[in-house]
Backbone as CSV, one residue per row, in Angstrom:
resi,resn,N_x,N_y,N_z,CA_x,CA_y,CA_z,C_x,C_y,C_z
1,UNK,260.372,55.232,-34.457,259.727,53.924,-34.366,260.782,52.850,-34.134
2,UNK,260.581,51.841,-33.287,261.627,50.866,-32.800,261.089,49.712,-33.519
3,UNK,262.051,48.733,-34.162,261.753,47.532,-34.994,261.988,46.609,-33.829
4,UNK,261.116,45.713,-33.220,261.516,44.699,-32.934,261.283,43.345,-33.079
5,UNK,260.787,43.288,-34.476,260.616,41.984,-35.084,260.585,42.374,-37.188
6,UNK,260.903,41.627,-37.457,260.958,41.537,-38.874,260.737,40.538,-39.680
7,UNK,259.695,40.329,-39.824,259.038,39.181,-40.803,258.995,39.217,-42.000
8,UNK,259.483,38.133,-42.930,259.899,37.654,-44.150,259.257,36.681,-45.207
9,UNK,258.760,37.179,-45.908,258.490,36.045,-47.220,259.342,35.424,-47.922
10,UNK,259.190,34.525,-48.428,260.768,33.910,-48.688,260.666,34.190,-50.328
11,UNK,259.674,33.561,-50.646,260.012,33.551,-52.736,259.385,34.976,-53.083
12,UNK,261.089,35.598,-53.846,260.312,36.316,-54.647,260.968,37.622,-53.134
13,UNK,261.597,37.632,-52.186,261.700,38.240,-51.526,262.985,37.909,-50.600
14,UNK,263.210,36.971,-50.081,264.633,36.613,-49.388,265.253,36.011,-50.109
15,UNK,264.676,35.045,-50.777,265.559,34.336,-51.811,265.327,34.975,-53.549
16,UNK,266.624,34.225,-54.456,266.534,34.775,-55.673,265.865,33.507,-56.210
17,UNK,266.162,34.206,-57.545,265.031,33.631,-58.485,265.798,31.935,-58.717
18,UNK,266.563,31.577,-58.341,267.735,29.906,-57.762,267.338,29.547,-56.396
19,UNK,266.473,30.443,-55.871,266.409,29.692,-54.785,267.007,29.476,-53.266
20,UNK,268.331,30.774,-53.751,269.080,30.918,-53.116,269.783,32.874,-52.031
21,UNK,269.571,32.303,-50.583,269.930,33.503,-50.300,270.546,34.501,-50.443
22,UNK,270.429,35.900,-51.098,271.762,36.423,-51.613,272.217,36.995,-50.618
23,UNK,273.713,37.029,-50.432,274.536,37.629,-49.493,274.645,38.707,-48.794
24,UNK,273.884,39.607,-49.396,273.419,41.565,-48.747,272.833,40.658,-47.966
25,UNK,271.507,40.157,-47.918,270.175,39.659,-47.177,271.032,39.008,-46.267
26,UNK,271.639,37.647,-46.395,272.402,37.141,-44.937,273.080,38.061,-44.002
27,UNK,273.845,39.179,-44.347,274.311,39.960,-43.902,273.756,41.458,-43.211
28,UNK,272.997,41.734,-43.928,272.272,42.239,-43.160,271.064,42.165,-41.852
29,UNK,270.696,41.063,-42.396,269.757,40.225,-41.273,270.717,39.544,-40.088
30,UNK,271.848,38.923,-40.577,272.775,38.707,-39.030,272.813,40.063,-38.463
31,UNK,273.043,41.137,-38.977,273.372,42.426,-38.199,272.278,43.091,-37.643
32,UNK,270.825,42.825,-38.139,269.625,42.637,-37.196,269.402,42.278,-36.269
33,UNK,269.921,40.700,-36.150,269.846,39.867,-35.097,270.478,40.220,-34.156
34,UNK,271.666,40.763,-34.255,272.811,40.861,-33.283,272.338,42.183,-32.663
35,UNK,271.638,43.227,-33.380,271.046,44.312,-32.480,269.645,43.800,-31.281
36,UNK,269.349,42.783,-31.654,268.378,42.242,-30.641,267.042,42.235,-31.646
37,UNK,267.173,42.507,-32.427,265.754,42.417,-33.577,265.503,40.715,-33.792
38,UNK,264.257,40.461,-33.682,263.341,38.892,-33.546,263.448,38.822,-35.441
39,UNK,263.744,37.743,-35.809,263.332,37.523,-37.434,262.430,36.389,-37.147
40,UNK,261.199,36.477,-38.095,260.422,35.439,-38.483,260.434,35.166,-39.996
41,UNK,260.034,33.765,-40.057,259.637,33.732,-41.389,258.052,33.873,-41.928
42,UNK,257.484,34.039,-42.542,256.395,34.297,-43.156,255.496,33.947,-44.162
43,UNK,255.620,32.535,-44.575,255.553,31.942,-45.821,254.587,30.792,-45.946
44,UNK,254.586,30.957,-47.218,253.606,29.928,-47.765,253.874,28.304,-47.839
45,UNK,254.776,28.159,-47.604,255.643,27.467,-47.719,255.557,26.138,-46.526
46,UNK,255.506,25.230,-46.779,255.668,23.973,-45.684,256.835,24.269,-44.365
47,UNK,256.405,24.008,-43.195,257.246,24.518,-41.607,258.732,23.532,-42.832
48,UNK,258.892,22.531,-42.747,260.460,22.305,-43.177,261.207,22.938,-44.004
49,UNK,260.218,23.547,-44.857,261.218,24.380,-45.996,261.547,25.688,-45.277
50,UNK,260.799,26.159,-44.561,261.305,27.405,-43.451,261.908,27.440,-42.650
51,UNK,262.198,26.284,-41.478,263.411,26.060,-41.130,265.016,25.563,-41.954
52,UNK,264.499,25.428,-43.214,265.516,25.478,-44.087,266.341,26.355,-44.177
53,UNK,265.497,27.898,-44.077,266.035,29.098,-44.606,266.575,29.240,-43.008
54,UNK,265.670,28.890,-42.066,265.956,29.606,-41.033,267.451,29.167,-40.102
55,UNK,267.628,27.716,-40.888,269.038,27.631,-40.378,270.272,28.178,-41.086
56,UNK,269.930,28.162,-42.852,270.496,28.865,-43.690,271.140,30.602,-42.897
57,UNK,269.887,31.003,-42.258,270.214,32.316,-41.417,271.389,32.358,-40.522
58,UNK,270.572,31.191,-39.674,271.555,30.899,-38.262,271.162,31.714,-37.400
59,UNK,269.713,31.634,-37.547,268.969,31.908,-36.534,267.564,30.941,-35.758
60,UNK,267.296,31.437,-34.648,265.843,30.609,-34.162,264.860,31.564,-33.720
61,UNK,263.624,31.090,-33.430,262.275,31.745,-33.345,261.474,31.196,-34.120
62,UNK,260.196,31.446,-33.615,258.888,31.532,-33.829,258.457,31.600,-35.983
63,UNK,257.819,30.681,-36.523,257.907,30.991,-37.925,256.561,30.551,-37.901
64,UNK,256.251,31.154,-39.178,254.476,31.136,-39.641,254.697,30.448,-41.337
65,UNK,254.368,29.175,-41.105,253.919,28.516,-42.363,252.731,27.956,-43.173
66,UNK,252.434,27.685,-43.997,251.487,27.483,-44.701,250.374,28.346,-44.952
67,UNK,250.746,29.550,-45.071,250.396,30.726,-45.474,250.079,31.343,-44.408
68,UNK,249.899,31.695,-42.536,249.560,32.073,-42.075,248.599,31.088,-41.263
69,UNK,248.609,29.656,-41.660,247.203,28.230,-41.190,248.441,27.534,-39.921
70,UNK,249.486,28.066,-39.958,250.196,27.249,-38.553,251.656,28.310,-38.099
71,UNK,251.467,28.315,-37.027,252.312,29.099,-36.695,253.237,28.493,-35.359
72,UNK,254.520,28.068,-35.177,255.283,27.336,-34.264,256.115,28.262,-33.434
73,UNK,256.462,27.570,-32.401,257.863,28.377,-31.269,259.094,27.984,-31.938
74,UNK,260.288,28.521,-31.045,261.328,28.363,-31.328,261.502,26.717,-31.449
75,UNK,260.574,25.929,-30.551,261.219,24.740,-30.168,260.209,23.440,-31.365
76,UNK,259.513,24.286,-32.153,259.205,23.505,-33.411,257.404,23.360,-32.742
77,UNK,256.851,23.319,-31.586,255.702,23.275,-31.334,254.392,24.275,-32.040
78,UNK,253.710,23.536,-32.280,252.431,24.381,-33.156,251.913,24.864,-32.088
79,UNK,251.766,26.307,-31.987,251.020,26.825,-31.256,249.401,27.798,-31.340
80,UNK,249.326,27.654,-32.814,248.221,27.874,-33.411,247.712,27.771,-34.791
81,UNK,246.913,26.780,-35.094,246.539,26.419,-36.514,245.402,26.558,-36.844
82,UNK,245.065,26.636,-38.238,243.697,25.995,-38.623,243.507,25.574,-40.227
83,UNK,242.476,24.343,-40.030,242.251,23.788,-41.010,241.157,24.302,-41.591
84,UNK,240.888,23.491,-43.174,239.665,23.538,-43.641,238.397,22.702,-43.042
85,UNK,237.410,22.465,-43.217,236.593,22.014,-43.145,236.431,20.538,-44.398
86,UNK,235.560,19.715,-43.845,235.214,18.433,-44.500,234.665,18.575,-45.770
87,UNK,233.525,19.529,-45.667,232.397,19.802,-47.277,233.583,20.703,-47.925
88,UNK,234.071,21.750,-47.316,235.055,22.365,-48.401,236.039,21.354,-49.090
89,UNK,236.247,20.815,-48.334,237.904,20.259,-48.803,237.289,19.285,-49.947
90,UNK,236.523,18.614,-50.069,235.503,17.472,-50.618,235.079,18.320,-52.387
91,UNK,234.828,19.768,-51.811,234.165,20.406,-52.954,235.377,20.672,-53.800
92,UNK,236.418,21.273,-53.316,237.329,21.861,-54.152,238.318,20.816,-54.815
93,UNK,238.251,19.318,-53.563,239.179,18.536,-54.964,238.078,17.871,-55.847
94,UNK,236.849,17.847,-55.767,235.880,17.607,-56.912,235.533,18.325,-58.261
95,UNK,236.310,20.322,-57.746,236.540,20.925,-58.686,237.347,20.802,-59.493
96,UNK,238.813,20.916,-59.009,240.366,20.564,-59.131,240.061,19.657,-60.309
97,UNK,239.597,18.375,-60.160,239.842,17.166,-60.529,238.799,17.316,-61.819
98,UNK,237.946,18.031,-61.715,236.751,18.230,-62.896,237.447,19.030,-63.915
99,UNK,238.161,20.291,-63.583,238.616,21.222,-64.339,240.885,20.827,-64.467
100,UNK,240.918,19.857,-64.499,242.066,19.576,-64.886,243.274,20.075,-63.892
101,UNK,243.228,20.504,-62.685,244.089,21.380,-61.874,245.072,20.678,-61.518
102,UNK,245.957,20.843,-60.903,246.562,20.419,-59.483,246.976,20.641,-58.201
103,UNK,246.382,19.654,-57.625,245.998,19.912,-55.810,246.679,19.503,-55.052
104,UNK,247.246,20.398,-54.350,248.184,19.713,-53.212,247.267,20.585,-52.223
105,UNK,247.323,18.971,-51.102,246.712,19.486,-49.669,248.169,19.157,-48.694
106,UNK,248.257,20.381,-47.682,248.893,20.314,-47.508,248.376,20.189,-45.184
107,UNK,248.862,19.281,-44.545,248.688,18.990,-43.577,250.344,18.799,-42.391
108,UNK,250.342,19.877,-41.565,251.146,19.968,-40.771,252.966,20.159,-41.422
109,UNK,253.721,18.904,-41.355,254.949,19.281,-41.744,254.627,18.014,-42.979
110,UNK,253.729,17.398,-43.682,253.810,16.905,-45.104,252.906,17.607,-46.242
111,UNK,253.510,17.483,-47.451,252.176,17.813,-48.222,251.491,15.776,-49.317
112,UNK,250.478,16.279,-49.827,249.577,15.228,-50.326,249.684,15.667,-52.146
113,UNK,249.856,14.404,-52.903,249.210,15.145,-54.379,248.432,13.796,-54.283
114,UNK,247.369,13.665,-55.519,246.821,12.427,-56.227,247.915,11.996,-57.235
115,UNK,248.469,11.125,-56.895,249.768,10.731,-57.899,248.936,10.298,-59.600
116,UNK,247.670,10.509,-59.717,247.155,9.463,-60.476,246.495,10.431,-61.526
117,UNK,246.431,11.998,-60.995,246.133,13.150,-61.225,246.869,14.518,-61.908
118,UNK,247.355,14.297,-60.532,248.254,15.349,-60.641,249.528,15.808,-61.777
119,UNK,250.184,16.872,-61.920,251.398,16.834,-62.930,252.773,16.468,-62.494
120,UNK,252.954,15.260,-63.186,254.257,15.177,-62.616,255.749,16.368,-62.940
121,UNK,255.243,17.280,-63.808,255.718,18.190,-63.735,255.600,19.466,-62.459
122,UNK,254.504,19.481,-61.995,254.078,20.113,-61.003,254.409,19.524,-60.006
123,UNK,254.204,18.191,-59.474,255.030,17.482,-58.369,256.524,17.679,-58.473
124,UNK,257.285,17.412,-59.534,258.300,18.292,-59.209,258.970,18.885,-59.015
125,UNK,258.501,20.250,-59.154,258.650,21.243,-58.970,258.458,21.858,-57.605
126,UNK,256.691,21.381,-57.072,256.952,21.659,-55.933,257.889,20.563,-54.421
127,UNK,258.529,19.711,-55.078,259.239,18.978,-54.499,260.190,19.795,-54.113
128,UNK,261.055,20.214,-55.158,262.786,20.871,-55.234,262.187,22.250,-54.648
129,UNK,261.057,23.029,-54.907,260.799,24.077,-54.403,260.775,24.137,-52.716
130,UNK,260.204,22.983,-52.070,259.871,23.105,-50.865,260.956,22.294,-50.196
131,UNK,262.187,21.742,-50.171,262.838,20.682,-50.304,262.169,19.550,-49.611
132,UNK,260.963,18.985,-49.807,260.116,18.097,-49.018,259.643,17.387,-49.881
133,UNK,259.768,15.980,-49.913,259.301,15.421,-51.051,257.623,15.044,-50.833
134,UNK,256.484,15.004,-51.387,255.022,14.819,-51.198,254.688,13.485,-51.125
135,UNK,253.769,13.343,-50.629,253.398,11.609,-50.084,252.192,11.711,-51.667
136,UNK,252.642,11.207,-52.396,251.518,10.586,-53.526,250.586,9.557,-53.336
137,UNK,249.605,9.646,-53.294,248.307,8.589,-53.228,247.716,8.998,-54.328
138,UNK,246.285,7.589,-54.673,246.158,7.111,-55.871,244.626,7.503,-55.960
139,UNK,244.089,7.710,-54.481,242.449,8.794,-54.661,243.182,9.690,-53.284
140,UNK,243.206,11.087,-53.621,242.935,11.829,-52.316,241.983,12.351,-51.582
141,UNK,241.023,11.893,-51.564,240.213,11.562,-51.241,239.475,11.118,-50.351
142,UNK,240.265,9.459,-50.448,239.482,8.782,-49.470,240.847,8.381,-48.624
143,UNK,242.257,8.032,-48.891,243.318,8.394,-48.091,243.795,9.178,-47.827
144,UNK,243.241,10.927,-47.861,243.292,12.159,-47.466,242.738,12.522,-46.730
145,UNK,241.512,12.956,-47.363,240.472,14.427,-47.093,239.332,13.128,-46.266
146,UNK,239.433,11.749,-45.990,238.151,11.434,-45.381,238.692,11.727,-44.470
147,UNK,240.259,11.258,-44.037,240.984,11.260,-42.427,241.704,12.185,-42.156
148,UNK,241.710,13.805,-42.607,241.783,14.602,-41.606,241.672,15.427,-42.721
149,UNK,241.291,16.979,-42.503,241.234,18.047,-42.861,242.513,18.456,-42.759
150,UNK,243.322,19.501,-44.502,244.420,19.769,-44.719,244.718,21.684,-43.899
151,UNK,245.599,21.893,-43.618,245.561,23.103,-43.166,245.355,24.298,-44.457
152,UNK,245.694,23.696,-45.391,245.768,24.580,-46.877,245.865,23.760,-48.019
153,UNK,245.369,23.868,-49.061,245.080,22.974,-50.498,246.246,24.331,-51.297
154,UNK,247.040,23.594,-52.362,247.283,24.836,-53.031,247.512,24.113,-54.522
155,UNK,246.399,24.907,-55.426,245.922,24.484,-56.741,247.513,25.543,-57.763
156,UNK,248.136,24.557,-58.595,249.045,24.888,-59.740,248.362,24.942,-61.110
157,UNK,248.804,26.256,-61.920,247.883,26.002,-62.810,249.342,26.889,-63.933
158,UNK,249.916,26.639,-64.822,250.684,27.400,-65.947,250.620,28.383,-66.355
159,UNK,249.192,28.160,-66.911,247.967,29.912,-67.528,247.796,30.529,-67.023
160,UNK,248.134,31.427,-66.625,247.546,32.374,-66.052,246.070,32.920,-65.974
161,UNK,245.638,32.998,-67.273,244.739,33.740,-66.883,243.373,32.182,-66.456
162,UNK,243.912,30.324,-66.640,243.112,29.374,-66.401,243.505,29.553,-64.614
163,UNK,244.287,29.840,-64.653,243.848,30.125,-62.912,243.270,31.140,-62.169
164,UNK,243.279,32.134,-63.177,242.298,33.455,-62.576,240.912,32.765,-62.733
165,UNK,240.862,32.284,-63.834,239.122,31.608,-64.150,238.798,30.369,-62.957
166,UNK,239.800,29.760,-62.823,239.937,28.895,-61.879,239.482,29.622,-60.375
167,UNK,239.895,30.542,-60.017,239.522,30.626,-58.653,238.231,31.614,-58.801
168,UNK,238.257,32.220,-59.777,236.287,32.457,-59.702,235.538,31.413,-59.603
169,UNK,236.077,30.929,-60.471,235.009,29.273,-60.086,234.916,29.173,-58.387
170,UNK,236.145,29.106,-57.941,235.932,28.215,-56.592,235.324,29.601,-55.472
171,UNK,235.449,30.787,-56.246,234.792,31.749,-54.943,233.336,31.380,-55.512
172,UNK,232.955,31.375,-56.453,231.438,31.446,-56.902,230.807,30.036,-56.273
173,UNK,231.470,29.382,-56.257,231.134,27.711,-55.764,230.768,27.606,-54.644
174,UNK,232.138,28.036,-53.648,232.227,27.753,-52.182,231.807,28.846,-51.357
175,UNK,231.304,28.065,-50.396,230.995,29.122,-49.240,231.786,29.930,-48.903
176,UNK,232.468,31.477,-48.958,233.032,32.241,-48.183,233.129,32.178,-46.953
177,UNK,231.973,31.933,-46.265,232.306,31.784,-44.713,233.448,31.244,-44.208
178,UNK,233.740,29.646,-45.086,234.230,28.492,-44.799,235.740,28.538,-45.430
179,UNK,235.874,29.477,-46.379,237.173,29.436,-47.032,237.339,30.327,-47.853
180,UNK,238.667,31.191,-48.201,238.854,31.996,-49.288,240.005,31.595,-50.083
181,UNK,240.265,32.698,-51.096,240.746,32.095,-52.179,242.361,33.444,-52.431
182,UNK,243.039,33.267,-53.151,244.282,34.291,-53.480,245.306,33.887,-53.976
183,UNK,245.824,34.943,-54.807,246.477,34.069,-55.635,247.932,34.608,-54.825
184,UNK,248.809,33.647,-55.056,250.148,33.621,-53.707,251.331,34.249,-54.873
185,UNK,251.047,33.476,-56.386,251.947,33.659,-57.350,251.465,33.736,-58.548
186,UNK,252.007,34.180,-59.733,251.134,34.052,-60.974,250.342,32.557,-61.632
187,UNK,251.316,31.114,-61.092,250.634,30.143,-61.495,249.989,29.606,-59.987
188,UNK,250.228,30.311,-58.711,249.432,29.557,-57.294,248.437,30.233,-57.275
189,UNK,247.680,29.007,-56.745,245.896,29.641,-56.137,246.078,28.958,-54.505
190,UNK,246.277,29.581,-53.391,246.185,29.517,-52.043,244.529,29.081,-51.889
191,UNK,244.151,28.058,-50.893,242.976,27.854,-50.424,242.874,27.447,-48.887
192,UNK,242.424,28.553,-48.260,242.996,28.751,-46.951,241.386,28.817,-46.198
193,UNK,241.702,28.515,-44.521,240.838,28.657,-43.809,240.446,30.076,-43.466
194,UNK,238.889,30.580,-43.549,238.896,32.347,-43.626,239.527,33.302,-42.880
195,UNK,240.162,32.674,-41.957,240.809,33.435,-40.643,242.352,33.197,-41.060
196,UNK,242.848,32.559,-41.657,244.350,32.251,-41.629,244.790,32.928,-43.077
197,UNK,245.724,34.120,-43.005,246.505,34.875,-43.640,247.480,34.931,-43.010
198,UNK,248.322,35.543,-44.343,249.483,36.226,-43.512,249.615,37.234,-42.663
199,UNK,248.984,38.124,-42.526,247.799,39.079,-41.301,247.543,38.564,-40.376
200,UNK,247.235,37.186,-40.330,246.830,36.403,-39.213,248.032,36.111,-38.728
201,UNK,249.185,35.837,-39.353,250.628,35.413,-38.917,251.601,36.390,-38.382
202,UNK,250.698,37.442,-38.571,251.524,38.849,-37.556,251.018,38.801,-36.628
203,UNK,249.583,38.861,-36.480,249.189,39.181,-35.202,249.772,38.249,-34.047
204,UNK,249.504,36.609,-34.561,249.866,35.297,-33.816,251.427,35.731,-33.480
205,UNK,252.208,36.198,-34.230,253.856,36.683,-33.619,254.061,37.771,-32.730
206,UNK,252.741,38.573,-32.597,252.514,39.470,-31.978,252.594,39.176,-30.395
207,UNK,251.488,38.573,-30.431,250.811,37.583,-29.903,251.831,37.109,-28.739
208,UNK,252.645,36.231,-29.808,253.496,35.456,-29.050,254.760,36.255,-27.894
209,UNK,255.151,37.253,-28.838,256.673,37.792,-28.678,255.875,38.944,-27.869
210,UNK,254.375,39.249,-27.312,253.982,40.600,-26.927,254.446,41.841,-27.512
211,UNK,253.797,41.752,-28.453,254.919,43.115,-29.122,253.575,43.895,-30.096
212,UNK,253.769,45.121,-30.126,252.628,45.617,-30.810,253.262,45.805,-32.174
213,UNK,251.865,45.749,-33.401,251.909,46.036,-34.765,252.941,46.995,-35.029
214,UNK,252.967,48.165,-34.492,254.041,49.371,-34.628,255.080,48.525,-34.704
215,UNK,255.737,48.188,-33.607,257.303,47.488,-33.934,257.150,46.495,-34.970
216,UNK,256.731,46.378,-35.784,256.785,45.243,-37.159,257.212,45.902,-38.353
217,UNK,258.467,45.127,-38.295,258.468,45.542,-40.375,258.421,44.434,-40.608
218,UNK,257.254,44.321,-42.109,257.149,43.086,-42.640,258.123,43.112,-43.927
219,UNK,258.421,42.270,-44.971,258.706,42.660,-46.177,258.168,41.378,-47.280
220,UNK,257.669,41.657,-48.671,257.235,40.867,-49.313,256.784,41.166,-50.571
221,UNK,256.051,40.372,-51.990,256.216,40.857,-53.245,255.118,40.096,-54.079
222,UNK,254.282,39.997,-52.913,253.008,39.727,-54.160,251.834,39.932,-53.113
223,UNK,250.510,39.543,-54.079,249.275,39.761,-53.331,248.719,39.212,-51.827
224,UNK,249.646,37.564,-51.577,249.220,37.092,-50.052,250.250,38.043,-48.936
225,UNK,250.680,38.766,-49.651,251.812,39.835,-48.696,251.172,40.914,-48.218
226,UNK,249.937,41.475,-48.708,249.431,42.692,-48.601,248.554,42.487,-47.246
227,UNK,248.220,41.227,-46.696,247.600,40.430,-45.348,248.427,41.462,-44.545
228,UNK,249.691,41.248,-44.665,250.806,41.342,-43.832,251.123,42.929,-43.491
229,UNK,251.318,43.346,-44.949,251.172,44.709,-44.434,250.366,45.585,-44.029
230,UNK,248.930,45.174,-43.816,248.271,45.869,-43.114,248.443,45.683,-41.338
231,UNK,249.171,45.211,-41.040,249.362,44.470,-39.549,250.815,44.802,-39.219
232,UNK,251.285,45.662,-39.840,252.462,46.069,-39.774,253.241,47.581,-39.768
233,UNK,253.978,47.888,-38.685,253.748,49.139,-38.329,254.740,49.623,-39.336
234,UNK,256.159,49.014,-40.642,256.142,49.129,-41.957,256.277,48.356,-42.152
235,UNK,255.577,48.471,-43.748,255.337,47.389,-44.672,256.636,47.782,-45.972
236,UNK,257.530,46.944,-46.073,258.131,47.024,-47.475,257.913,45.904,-48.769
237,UNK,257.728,45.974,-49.859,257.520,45.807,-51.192,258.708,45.503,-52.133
238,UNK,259.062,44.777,-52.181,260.360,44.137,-53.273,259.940,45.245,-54.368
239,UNK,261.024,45.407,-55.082,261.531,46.109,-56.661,260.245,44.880,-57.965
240,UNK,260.359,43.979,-57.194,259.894,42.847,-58.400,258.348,42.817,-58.299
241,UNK,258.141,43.335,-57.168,256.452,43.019,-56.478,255.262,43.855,-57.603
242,UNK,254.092,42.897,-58.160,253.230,44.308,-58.812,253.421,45.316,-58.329
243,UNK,252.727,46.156,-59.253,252.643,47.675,-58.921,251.758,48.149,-58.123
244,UNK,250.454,47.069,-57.838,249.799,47.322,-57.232,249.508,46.443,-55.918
245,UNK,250.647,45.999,-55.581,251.110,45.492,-54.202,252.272,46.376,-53.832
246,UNK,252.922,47.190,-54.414,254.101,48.683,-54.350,252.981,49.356,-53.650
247,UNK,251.930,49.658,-54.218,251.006,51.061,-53.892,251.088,50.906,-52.483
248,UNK,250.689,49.798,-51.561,250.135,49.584,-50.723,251.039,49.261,-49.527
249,UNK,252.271,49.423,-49.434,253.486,49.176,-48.722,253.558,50.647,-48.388
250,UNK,254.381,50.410,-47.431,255.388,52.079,-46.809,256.267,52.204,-47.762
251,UNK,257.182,51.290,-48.184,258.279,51.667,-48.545,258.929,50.667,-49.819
252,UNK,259.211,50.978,-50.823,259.606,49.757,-51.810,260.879,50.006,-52.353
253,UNK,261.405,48.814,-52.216,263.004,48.324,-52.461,263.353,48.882,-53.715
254,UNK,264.776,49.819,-53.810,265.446,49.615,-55.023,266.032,48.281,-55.890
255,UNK,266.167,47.300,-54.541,267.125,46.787,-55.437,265.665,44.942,-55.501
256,UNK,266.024,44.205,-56.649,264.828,43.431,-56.681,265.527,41.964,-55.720
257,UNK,264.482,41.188,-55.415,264.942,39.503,-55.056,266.339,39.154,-55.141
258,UNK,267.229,39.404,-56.775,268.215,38.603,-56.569,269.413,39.503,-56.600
259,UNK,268.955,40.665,-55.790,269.973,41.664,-55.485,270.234,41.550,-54.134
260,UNK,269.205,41.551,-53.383,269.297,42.066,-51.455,267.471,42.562,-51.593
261,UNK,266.757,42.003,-51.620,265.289,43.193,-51.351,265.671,43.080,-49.660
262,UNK,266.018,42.322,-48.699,265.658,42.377,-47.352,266.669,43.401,-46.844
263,UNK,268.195,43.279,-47.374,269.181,44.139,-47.375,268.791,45.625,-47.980
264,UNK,268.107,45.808,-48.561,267.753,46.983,-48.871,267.202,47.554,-47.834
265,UNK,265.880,46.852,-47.222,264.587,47.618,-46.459,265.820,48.079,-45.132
266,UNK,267.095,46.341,-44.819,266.635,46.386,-43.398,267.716,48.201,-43.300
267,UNK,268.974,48.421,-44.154,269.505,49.336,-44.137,268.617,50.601,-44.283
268,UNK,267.786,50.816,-45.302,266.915,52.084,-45.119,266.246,52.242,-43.868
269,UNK,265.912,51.154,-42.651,265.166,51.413,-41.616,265.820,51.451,-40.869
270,UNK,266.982,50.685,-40.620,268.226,50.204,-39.759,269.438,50.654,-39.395
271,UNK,269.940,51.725,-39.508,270.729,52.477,-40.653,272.181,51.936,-39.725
């Protein structure tokens, strides 16, 4: 089987638990590149914080952000997105805001909180996390969600198990047709348009670069990763990833996040 693209999740998978690339992973992925292998990124993550990593690489191409809802060329152009809808977006920060949450909508290369709402612990966090600082408004609402639909909402919650309860709520609530729900991390709840996964962000690289599913290794370490590996001709699984996101991969890393997980896969496939 010939690799000619390799797509990446970043938290929890390229980077360590700081935030920071570990050195197997840079090194091995330059020695990817230099064989002619395409790297993408793959993430949940706002397009700026991915060209973050992606210059961190010292590389260019095609990256899929905001979970799989926008996907760009080398030259920064969106070449395929999608948003939520008006009644969704309306319903879920009426939930959010009823049940104590916090909502970030997130639209193109900014994200949105309700400064008036939201945790300022949670704002910043996902500030330093994404290195993008959020435009705070005082209803999101009516300087949000009346004037444009967000490509992805993503609800923070501490508890674990108040965000598992949390997104039953919002599947039992909302129309499926119009939107689904997943959890990205133990405290993220992803709220995405029904077509836009990370599944959706292979095919669209597919797509782009003409290249079939077979030549794809993906790699990644939680549940919005498992999109991915079904669209992928292998799928690898971080050391750190549940056990039951392991099951469902080709192949899972000895070594975890803040060892090399990408340095691991790309040498076992790469040799």
């Amino acid at each position: 089987m010939s690799i000619k693209l390799i797509c990446l999740d970043i938290d929890g998978t390229l980077v360590d638990d700081n935030k920071n690339i570990p050195p197997a992973n840079l090194e091995e992925i330059r020695r990817a590149a230099s064989l002619g292998i395409r790297i993408a990124i793959t993430s949940g993550r706002i397009s700026p914080s991915t060209q973050h990593y992606m210059k961190q690489l010292g590389i260019t191409g095609a990256v899929s952000s905001l979970g799989g809802a926008m996907l760009e060329n080398e030259n920064h152009e969106i070449i395929e997105e999608y948003t939520l809808d008006r009644e969704t977006c309306s319903l879920v920060n009426e939930l959010a805001n009823s049940n104590g949450m916090t909502l970030y909508a997130y639209y193109h290369y900014h994200w949105y909180a309700d400064g008036t709402k939201a945790s300022p612990y949670w704002m910043n966090i996902e500030k330093t996390i994404t290195t993008v600082r959020g435009i705070y408004v005082n209803d999101l609402q009516k300087e949000v969600l009346d004037k444009f639909c967000p490509n992805k909402f993503l609800v923070s919650e501490a508890d674990y198990s108040k965000a598992v309860s949390f997104m039953k709520l919002l599947q039992d609530t909302c129309d499926p047709s119009k939107v689904k729900f997943f959890m990205s991390g133990p405290t993220y709840i992803e709220v995405m348009h029904p077509d836009a996964d990370k599944g959706n962000a292979i095919r669209g690289l597919c797509r782009y670069y003409g290249l079939d599913k077979s030549e794809v290794m993906v790699c990644g370490d939680y549940y919005n990763d498992v999109f991915m590996f079904k669209e992928a001709g292998i799928s690898v699984a971080a050391a750190n990833a549940p056990d039951d996101v392991k099951s469902q991969a080709t192949y899972v890393t000895k070594l975890d996040n803040n060892q090399g997980v990408v340095a691991d896969a790309i040498r076992h496939f790469i040799p």
